[in-house]
C-alpha positions in Angstrom: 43.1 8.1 -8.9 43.4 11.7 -9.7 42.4 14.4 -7.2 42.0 18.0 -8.8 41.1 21.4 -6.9 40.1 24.6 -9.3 41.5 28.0 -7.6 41.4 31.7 -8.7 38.0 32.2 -9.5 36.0 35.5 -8.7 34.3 38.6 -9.7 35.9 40.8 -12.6 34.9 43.9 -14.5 34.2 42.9 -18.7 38.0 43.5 -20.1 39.8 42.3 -16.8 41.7 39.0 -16.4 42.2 35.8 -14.3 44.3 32.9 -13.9 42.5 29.9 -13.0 44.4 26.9 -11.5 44.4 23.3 -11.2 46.2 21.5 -8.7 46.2 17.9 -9.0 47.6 14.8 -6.5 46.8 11.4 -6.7 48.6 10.6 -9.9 51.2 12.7 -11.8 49.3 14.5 -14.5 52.6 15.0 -16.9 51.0 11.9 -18.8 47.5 13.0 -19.5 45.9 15.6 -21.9 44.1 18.1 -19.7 41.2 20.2 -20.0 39.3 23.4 -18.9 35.2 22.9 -19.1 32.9 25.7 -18.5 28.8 25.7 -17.9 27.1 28.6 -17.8 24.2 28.9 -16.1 20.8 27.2 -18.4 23.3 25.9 -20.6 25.4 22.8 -21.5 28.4 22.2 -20.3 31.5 22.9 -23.0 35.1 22.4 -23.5 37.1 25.8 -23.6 40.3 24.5 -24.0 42.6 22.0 -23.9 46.6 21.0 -23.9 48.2 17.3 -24.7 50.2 15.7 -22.9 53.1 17.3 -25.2 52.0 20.8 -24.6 49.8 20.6 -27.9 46.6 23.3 -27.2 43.2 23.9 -28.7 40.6 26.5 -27.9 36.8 26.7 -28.8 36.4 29.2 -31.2 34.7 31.7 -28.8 37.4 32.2 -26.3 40.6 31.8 -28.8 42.9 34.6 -28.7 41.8 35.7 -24.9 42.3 32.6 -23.0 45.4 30.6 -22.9 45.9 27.3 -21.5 49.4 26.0 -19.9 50.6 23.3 -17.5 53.4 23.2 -15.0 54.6 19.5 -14.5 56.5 20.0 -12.0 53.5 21.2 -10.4 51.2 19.1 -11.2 49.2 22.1 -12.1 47.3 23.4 -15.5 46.4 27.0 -15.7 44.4 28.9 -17.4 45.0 32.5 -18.3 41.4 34.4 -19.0 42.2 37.8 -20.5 40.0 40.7 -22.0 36.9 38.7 -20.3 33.0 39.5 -21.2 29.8 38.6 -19.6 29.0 35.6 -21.9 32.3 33.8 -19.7 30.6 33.9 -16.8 30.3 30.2 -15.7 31.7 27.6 -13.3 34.9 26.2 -14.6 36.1 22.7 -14.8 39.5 21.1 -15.0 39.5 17.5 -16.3 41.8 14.8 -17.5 41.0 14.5 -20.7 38.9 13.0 -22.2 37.0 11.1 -19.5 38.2 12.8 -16.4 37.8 12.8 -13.5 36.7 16.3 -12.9 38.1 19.2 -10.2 34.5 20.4 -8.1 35.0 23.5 -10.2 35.1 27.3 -9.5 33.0 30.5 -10.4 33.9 32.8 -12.6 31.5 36.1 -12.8 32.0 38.5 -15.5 30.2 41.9 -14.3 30.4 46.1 -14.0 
């Protein structure tokens, strides 16, 4: 069974930028699609992006050209790189294997001056 543990999350001003990481043990993750989730607080939980197993990657429409997603096999790790960031991302992020996880416990992200 796959264990994952979200890191980098944290306070940053609307244009900054973070890398948010997912360390996973348990299983090697090289076979699996993976994905970043986000739910923002009174809302429903949605997929931001995600990256197959052969480094194919998609993006919701709202965050493409500002996030990227990327994975480190050797690692066992899948980041994701949040760049020119706005309020509307604040949320707790989720990594998952995709499509039916299992979930990391996820991480806060706050968007705020």
């Amino acid at each position: 069974q796959v264990q994952l543990v979200e890191s980098g999350g944290g306070l940053v001003q609307p244009g900054g930028s973070l890398r948010l990481s997912c360390a996973a043990s348990g299983s090697i993750i090289s076979i699996y699609g993976m994905a970043w989730d986000r739910q923002a607080p009174g809302k429903q939980r949605e997929l931001v992006a995600l990256i197959s197993s052969g480094g194919s990657t998609n993006y919701a429409d709202s965050v493409k050209g500002r996030f990227t997603i990327s994975r480190d096999n050797a690692k066992n790790t899948v980041y994701l790189q949040m760049n020119s960031l706005k309020p509307e991302d604040t949320a707790v992020y989720y990594c998952r294997v995709f499509p039916a996880g299992p979930w990391g416990q996820g991480i806060q992200v706050t968007v705020s001056s």
